[in-house]
N, C-alpha and C positions, 0 to 999 in steps of 0.2 A: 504494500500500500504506500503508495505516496506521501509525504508529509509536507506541512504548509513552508517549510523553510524552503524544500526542494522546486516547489513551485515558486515562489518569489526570485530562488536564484536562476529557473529558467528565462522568465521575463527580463533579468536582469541580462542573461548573457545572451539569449537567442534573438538575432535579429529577424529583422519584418524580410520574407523573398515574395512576397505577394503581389501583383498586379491586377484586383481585380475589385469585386462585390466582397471584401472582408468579411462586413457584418454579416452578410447571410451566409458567406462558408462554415464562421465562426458558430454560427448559432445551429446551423445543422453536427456540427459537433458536438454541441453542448446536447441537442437535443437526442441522443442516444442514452442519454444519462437522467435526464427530467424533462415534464412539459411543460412545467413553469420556466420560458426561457426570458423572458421581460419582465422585470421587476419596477422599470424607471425607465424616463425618457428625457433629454433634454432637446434642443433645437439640432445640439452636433453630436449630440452620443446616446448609447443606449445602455445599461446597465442591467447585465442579466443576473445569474446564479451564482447565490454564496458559494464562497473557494470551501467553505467548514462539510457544508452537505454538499458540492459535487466530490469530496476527499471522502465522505460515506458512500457516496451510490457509488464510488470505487472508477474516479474517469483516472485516465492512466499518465503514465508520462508522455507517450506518443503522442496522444489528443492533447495533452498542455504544449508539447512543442509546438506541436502543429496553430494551435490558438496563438501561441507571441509569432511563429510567422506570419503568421495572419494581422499583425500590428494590434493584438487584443492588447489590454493591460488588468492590472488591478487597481479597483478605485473601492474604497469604503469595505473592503471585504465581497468584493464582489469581481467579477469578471465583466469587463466594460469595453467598448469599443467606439471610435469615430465612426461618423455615419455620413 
């Protein structure tokens, strides 16, 4: 199981290789794991699923790499992206 230090140091080291719709690749990743994928909205970004419960429904490392290439971050305890 992944732990939350593990995932902060991905975002930290892996950079964005993306050219495309981010938010919706991102969120079709998240969605394997929960259907609650929007939790917030602003004008530039979206705000999905707490980092604590997708580390319970067990989302792995490949899907966290895969999310910071995707230019995701972490905001508030949550996985977040520009839109």
């Amino acid at each position: 199981m992944i732990i939350r230090k593990e995932i902060e140091d991905i975002f930290n080291d892996v950079k964005s290789e993306w050219d495309g719709d981010n938010a919706f690749k991102g969120l079709q990743i998240l969605s394997k794991y929960t259907d609650n994928l929007i939790i917030g909205a602003t004008h530039d970004k979206i705000c999905s699923a707490d980092i604590d419960e997708m580390i319970e429904l067990g989302i792995t490392k490949d899907d966290i790499i895969e999310l910071s290439k995707l230019n995701w971050m972490i905001e508030d305890d949550n996985f977040a992206c520009f839109v």
